[in-house]
Backbone as CSV, one residue per row, in Angstrom:
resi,resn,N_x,N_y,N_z,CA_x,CA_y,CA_z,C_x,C_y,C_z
1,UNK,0.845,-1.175,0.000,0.000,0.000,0.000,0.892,1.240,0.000
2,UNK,0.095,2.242,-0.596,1.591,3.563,-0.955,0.403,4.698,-0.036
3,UNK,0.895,4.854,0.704,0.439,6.236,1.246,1.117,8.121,1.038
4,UNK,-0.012,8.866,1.116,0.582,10.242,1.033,0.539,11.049,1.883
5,UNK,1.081,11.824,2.066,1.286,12.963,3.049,2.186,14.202,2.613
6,UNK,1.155,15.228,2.574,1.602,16.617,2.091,2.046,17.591,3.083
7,UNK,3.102,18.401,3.053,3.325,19.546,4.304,4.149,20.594,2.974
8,UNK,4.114,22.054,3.411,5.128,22.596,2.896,6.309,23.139,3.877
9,UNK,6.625,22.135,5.113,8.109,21.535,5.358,9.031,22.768,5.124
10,UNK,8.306,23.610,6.179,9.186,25.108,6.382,9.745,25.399,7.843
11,UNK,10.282,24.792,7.988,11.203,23.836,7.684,10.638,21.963,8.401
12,UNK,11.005,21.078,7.685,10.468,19.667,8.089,10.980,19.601,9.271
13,UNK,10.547,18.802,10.494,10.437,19.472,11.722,10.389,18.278,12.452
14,UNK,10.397,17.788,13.918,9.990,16.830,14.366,8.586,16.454,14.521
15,UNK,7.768,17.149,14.509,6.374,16.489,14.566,6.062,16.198,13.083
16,UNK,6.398,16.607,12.282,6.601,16.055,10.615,7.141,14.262,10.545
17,UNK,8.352,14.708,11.370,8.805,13.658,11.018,8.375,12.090,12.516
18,UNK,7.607,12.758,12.909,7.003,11.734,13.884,5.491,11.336,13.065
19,UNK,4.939,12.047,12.527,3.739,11.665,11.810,4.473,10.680,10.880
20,UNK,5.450,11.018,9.983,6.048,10.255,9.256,6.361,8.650,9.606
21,UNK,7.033,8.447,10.846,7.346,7.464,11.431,6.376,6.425,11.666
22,UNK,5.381,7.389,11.897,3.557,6.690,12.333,3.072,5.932,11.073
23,UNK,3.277,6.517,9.951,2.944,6.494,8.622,3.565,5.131,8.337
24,UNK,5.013,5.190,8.077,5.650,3.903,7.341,5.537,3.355,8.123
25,UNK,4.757,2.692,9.473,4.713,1.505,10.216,3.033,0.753,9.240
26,UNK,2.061,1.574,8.707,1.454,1.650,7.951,1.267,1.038,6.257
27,UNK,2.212,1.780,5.690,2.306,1.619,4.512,3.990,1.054,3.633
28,UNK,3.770,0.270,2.444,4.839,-0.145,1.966,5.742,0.801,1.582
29,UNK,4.936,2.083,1.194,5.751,3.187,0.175,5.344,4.229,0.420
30,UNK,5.857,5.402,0.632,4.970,6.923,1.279,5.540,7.978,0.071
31,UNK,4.517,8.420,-0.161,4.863,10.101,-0.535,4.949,11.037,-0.303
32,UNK,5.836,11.543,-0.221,5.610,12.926,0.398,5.730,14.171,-0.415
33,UNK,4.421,15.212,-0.198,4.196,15.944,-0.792,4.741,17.331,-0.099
34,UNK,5.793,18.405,-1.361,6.137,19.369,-0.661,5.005,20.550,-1.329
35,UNK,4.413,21.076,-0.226,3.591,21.798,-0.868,3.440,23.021,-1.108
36,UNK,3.510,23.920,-1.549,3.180,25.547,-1.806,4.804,25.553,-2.632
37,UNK,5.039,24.463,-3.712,6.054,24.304,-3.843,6.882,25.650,-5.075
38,UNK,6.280,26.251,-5.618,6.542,27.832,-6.039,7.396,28.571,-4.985
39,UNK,7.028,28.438,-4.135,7.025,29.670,-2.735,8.000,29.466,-2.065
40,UNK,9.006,30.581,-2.010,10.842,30.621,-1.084,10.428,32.485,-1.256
41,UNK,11.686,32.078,-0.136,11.947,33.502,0.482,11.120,34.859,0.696
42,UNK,10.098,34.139,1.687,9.606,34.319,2.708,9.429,34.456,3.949
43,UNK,9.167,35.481,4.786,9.049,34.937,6.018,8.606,33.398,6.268
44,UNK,7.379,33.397,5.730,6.413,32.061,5.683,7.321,30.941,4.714
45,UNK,7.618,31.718,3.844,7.944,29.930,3.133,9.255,30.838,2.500
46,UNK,10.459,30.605,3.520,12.056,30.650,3.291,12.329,29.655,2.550
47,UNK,12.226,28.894,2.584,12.886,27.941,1.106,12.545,27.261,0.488
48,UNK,13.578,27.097,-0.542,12.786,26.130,-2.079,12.323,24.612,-1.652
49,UNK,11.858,24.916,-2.961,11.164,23.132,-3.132,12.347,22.043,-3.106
50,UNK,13.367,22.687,-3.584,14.777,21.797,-3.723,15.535,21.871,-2.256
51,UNK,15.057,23.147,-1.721,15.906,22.672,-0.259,15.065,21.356,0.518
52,UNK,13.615,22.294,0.768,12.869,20.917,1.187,13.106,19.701,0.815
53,UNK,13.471,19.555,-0.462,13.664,17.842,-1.057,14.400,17.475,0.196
54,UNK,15.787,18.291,0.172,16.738,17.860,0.507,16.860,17.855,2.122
55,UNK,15.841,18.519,2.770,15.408,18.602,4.110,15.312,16.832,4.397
56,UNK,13.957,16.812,3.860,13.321,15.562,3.596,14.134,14.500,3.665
57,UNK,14.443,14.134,2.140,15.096,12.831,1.675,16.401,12.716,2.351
58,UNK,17.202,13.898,3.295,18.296,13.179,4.185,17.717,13.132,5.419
59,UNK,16.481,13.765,6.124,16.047,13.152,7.148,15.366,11.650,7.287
60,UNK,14.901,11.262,6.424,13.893,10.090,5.461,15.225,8.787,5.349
61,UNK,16.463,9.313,5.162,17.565,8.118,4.766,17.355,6.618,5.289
62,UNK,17.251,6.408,6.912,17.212,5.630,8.259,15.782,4.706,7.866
63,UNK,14.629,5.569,7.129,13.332,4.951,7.177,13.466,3.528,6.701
64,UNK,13.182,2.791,7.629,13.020,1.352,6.274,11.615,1.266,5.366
65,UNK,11.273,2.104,4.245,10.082,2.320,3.460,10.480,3.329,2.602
66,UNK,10.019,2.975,1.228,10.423,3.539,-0.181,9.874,4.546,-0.099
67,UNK,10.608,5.922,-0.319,10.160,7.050,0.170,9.613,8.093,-1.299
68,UNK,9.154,8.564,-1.993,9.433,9.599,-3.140,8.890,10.938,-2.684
69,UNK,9.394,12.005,-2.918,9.475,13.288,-2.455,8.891,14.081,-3.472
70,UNK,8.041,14.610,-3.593,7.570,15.452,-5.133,6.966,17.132,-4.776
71,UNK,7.390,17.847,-5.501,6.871,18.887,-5.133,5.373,19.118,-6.342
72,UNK,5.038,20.081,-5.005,3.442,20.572,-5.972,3.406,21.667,-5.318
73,UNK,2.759,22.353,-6.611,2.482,23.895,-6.574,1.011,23.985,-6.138
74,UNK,0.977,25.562,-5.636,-0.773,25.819,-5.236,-1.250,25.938,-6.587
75,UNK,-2.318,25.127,-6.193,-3.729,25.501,-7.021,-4.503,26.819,-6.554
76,UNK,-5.031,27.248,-7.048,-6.230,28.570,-5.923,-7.432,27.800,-6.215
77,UNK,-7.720,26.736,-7.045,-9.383,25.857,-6.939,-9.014,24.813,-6.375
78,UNK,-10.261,25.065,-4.953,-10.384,23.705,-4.194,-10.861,22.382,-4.936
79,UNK,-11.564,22.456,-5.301,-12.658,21.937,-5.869,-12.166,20.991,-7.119
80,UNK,-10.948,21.312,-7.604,-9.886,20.507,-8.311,-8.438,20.052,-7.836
81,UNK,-8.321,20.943,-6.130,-6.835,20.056,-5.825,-6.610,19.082,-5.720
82,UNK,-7.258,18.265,-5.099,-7.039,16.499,-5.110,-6.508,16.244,-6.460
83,UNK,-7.750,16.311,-8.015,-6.854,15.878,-9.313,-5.639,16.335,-9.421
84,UNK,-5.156,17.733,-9.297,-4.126,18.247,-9.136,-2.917,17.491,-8.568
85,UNK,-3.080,17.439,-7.467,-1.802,16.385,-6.348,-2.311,15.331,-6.938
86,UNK,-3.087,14.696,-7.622,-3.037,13.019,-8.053,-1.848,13.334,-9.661
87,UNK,-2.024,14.160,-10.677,-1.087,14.660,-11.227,-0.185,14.258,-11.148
88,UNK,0.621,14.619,-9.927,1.971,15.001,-9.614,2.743,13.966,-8.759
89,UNK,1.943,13.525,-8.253,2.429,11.925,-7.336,2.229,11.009,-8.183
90,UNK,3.135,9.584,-8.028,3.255,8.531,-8.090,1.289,8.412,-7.460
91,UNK,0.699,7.041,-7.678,-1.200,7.158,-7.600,-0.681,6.222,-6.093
92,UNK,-1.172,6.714,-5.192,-1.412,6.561,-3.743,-2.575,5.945,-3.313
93,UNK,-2.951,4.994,-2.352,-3.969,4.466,-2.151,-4.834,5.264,-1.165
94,UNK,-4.040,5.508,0.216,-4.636,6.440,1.384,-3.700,7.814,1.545
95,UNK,-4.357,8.733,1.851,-4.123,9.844,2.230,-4.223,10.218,4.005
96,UNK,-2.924,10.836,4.058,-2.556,11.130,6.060,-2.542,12.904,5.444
97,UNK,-3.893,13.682,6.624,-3.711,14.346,7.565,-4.586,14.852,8.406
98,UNK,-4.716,16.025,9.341,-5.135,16.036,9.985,-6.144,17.538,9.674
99,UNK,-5.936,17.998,8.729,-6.553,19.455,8.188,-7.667,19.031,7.875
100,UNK,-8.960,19.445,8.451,-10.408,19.444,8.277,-10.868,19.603,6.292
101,UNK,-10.019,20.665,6.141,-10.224,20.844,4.391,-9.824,20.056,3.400
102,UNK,-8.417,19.713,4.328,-7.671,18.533,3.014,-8.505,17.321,2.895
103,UNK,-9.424,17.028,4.297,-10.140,15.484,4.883,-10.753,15.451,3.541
104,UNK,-11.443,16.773,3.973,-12.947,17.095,3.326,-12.553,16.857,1.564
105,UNK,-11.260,17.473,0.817,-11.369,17.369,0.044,-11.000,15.843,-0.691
106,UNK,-10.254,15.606,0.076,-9.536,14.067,-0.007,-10.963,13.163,-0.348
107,UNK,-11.877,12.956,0.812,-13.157,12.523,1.047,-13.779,12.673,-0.024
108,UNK,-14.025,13.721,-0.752,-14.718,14.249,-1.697,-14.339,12.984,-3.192
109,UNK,-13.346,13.070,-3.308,-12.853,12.750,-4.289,-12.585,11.288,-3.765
110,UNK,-13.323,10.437,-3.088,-12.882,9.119,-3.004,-11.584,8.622,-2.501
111,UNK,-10.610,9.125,-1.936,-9.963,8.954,-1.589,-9.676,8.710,0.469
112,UNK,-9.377,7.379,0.235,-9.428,7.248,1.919,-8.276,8.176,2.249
113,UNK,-8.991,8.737,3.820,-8.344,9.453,4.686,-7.949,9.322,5.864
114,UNK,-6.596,9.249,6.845,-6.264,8.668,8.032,-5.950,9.709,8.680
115,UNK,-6.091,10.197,9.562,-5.167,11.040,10.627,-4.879,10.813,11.593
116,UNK,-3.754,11.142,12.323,-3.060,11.072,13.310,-2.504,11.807,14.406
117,UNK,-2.785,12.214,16.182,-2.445,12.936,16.574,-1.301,13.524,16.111
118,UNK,-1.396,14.988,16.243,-0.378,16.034,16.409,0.477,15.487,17.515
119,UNK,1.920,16.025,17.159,3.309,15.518,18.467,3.393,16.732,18.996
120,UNK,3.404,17.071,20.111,3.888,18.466,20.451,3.929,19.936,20.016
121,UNK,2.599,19.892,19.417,1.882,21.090,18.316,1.777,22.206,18.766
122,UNK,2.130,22.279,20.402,2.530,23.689,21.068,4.109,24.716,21.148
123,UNK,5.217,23.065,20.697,6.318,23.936,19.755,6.370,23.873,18.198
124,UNK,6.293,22.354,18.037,6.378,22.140,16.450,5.765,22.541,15.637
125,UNK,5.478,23.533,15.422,4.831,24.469,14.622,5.512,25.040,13.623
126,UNK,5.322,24.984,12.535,6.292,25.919,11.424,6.958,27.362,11.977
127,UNK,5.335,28.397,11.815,5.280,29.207,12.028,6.174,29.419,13.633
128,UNK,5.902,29.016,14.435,6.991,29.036,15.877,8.676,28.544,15.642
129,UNK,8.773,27.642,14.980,10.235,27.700,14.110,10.868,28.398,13.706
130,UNK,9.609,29.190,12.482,10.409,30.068,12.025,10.834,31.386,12.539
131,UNK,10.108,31.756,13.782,9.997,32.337,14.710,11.198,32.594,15.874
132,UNK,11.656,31.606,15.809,12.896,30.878,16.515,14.100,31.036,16.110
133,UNK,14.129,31.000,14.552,14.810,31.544,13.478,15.326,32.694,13.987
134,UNK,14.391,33.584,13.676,14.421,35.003,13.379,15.319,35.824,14.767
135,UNK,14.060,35.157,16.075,14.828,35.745,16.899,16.125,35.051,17.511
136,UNK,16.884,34.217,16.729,17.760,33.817,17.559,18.065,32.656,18.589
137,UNK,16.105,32.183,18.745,15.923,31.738,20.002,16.569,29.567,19.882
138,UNK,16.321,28.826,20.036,16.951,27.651,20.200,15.614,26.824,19.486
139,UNK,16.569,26.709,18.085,14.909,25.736,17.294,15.928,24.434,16.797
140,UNK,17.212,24.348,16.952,18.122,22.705,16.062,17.583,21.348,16.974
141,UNK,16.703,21.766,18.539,16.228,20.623,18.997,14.916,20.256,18.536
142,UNK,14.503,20.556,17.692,13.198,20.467,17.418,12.945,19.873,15.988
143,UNK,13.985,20.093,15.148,14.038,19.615,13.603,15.338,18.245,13.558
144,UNK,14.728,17.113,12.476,16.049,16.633,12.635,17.488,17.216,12.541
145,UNK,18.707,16.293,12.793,19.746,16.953,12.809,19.864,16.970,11.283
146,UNK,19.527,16.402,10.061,19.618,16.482,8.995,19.555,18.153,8.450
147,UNK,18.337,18.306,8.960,17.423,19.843,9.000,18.583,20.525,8.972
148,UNK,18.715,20.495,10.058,19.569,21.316,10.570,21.085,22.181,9.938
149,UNK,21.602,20.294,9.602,22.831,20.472,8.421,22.599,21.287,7.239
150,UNK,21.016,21.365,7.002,20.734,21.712,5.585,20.046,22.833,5.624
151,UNK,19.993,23.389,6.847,19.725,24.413,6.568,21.129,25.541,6.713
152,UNK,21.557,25.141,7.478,23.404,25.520,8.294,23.732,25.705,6.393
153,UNK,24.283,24.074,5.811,24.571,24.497,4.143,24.004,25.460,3.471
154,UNK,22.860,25.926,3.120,22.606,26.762,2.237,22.293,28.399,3.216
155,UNK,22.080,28.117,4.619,22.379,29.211,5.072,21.057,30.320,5.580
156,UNK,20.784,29.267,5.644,18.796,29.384,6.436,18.515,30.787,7.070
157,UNK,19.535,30.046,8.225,18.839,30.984,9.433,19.027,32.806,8.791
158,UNK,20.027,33.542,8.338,20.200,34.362,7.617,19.638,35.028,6.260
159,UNK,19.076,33.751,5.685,18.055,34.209,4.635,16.938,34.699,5.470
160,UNK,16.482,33.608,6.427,15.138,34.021,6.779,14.862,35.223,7.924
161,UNK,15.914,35.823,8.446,16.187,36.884,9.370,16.076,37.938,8.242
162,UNK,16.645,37.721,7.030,17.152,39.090,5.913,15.111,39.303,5.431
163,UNK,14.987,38.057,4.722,13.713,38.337,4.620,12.300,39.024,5.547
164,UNK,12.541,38.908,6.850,11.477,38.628,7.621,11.838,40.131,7.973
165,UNK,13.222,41.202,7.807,13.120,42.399,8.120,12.381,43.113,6.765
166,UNK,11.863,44.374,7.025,10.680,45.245,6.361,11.277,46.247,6.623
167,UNK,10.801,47.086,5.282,10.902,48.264,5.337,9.701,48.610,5.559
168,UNK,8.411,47.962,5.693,7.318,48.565,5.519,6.407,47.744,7.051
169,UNK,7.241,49.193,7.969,6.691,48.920,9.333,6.732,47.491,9.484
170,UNK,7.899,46.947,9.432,7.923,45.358,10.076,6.843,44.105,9.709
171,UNK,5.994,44.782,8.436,5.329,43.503,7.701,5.998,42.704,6.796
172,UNK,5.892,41.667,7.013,6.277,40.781,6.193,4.984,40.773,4.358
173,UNK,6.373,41.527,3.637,4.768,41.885,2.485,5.225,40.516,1.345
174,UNK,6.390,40.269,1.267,6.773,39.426,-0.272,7.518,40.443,-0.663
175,UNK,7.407,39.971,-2.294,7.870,40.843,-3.162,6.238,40.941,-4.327
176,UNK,5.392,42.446,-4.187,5.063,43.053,-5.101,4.928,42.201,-6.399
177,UNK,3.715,41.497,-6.946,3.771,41.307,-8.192,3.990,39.806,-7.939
178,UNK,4.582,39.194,-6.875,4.808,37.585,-7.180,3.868,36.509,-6.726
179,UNK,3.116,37.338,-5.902,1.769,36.579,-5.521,2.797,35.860,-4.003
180,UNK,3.494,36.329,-3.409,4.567,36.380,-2.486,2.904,36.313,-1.257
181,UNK,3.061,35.435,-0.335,1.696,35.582,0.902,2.527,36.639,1.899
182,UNK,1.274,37.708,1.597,2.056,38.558,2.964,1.779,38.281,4.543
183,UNK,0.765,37.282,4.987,0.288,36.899,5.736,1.125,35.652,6.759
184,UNK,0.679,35.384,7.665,1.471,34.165,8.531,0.115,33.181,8.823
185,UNK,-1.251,33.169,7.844,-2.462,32.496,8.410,-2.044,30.470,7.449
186,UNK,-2.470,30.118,7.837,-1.764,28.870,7.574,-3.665,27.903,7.212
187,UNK,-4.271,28.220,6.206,-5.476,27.516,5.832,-5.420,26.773,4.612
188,UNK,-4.622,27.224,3.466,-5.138,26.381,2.143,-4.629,24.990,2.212
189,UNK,-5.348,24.163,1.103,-5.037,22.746,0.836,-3.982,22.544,0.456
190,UNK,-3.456,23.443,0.045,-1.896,22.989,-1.228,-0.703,22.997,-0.560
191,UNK,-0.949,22.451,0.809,0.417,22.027,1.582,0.760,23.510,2.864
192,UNK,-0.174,24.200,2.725,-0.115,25.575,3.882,-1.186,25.916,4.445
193,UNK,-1.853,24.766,4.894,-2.540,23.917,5.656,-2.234,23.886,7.299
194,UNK,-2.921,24.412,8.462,-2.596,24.415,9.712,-1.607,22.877,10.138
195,UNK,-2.051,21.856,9.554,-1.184,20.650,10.021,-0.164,20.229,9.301
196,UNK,0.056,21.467,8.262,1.179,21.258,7.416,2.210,22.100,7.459
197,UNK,2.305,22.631,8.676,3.666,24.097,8.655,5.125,23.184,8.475
């Protein structure tokens, strides 16, 4: 059985990777979906789809279960994301998470749906990560040590401090014109999803 599971893995995190763990005791083969996969350098979504891979697939190494990593971009129609992420993945039998919308849309479209408590959803939080980031504060216990390496390599913590300062009264706006989220609200299906930070 091949199961899926979408996050946009800003950064992949330990409660990511404990759902994960939950998962391949489950299934023969997992997917994992990186989602809002357009979207870097951001407060909200600091890095690429290619860092995430690489978040991922060296935290993922240890798993004993065939792992494939795929990125997907937002859709803005609900009502067609499921075909969308079926697209772009390898065809999956069950779908893991815990977002009321993704259930709903998953459900919609015939597709079985599993979820699984949240691990410690009062730190592991994207948004509180990245948070952690910014100010300095102590986030390398919380992500694997893989994470960590990979974010240290390309140089994370500094992108996302450079980004997250404003000239415009300390909002985090994007960049003008790129469809950049100026926001920190965490609702759509396409992997920026409350159970997907």
């Amino acid at each position: 059985m091949r199961g899926f599971y979408i996050g946009r893995f800003q950064p992949y995190h330990n409660g990511h990777h404990h759902m994960v763990e939950e998962i391949a005791d489950e299934v023969d083969e997992l997917v994992l979906g990186i989602g809002s996969a357009g979207d870097s350098h951001t407060r909200r979504n600091p890095f690429t789809a290619g860092e995430r891979i690489m978040m991922v697939t060296k935290a993922l190494a240890e798993l004993d279960v065939t792992t494939y990593v795929v990125p997907i971009e937002d859709l803005e129609r609900n009502s067609v994301w499921v075909s969308h992420v079926q697209s772009m993945s390898p065809k999956f039998d069950v779908a893991y998470s815990n977002n009321p919308l993704v259930v709903r849309l998953f459900e919609e479209a015939g597709v079985e749906v599993r979820s699984s408590p949240m691990f410690k959803r009062e730190v592991l939080e994207g948004s509180e990560l990245r948070q952690r980031m910014i100010r300095g504060d102590g986030w390398e216990g919380l992500v694997p040590d893989e994470v960590v390496e990979t974010i240290a390599e390309i140089d994370g913590v500094s992108r996302i401090r450079q980004v997250a300062s404003s000239d415009a009264n300390g909002a985090d706006r994007g960049v003008e014109g790129t469809g950049a989220a100026a926001d920190d609200t965490e609702t759509d299906p396409d992997g920026s999803t409350a159970d997907l930070v």
